[in-house]
N, C-alpha and C positions, 0 to 999 in steps of 0.2 A: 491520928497523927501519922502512922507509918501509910495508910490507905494514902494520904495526901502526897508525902512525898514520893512512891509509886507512880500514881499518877503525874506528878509533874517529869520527874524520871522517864517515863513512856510517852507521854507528849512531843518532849524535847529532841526526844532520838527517833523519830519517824524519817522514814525516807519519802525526798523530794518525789512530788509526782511529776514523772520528765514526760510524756506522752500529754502532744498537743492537740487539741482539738483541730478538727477540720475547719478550714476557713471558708464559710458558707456564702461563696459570689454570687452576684445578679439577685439580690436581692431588695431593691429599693437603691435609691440614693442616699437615706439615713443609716444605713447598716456599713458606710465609706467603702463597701465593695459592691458599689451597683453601678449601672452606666458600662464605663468599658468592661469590667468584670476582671479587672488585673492582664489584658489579653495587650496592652498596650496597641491595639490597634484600633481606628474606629469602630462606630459601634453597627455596621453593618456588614459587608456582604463577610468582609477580611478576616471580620469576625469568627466564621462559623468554620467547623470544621472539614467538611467535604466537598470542594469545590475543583470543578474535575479539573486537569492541567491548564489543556488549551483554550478554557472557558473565555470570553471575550466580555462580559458583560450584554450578551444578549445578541453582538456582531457577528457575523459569520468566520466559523474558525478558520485560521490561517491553511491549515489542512486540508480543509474543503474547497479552497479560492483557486486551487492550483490543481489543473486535471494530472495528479498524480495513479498510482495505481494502488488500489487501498483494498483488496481484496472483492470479496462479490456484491453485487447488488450495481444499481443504477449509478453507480459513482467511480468504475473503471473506464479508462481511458481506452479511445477507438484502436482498437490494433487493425491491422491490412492483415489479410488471410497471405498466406504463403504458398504455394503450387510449385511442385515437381513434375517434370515433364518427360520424360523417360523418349529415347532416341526411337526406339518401335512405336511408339506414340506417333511417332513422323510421319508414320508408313501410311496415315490416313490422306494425309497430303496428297494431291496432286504433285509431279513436278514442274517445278518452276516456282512455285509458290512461295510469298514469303510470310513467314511462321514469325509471327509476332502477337501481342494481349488481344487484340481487335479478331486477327483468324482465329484465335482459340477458344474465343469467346462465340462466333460463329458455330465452333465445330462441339463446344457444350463439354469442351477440357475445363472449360473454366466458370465458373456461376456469372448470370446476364447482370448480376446487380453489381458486384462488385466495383468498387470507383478506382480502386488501386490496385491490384492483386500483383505481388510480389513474383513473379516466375524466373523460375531457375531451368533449363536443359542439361539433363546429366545421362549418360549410359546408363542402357536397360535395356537390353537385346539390339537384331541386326537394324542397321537402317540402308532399305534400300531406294528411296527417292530423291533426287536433286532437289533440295529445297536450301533455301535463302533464311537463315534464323535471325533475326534480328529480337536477341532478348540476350540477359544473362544466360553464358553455357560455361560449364565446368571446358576444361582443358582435357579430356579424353575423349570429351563430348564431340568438342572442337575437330578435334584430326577425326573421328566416327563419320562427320558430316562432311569434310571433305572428303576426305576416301571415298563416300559415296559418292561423289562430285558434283555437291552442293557448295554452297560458304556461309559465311559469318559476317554479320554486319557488328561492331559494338555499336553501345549505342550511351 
């Protein structure tokens, strides 16, 4: 008699077990967690979890469609090379001569392929030929070339 009510005494006063099991998703349709899987989204791509940002569904990324400039490889945009031309540079010249992308290109200041090549004329030693510059020239360049009594065409 006393074993008994002991026993119903320690039955009675057990503590609740609060730790719930894990909820085991994707497991059939009869388990009520199969199908979406609780992901509230369809059950493909939106589904899963690693889908890179700009992905398109298999279309070409927005990123790519636009000749931006995305670091190295085959997918940088065409730059024009840029050329400094230095006034002693001039001095190969004949006088008279007018010093523009086509002469310079002639005289091997410049690479034969180039489609656009950017040139600038700035100070870099004496110049002593008349020559006719027709390009971009800095403003010290400018009075260099007349002093020597050549000119300036803008262009």
């Amino acid at each position: 008699m006393i074993e008994k009510r002991v026993m119903n005494n320690f039955l009675s006063h057990l503590s609740s077990i609060t730790i719930k099991k894990k909820k085991r998703v994707g497991r059939g349709l009869g388990s009520g967690r199969g199908a979406k899987s609780g992901r509230g989204t369809t059950r493909h791509q939106k589904a899963r979890e690693n889908i890179p940002l700009g992905f398109e569904g298999g279309q070409g990324r927005l990123t790519k469609r636009f000749p931006l400039l995305r670091g190295k490889g085959r997918n940088r945009s065409r730059k024009d090379k840029r050329y400094v031309i230095y006034t002693k540079d001039l001095n190969a010249m004949n006088d008279g001569d007018i010093v523009d992308v086509k002469k310079l290109k002639e005289m091997g200041f410049i690479d034969k392929k180039e489609m656009y090549p950017q040139v600038k004329v700035i100070v870099g030693g004496k110049l002593e030929k008349k020559v006719t510059v027709k390009l971009l020239i800095s403003q010290s360049a400018k009075t260099a070339v007349e002093k020597a009594g050549g000119s300036v065409k803008s262009i």
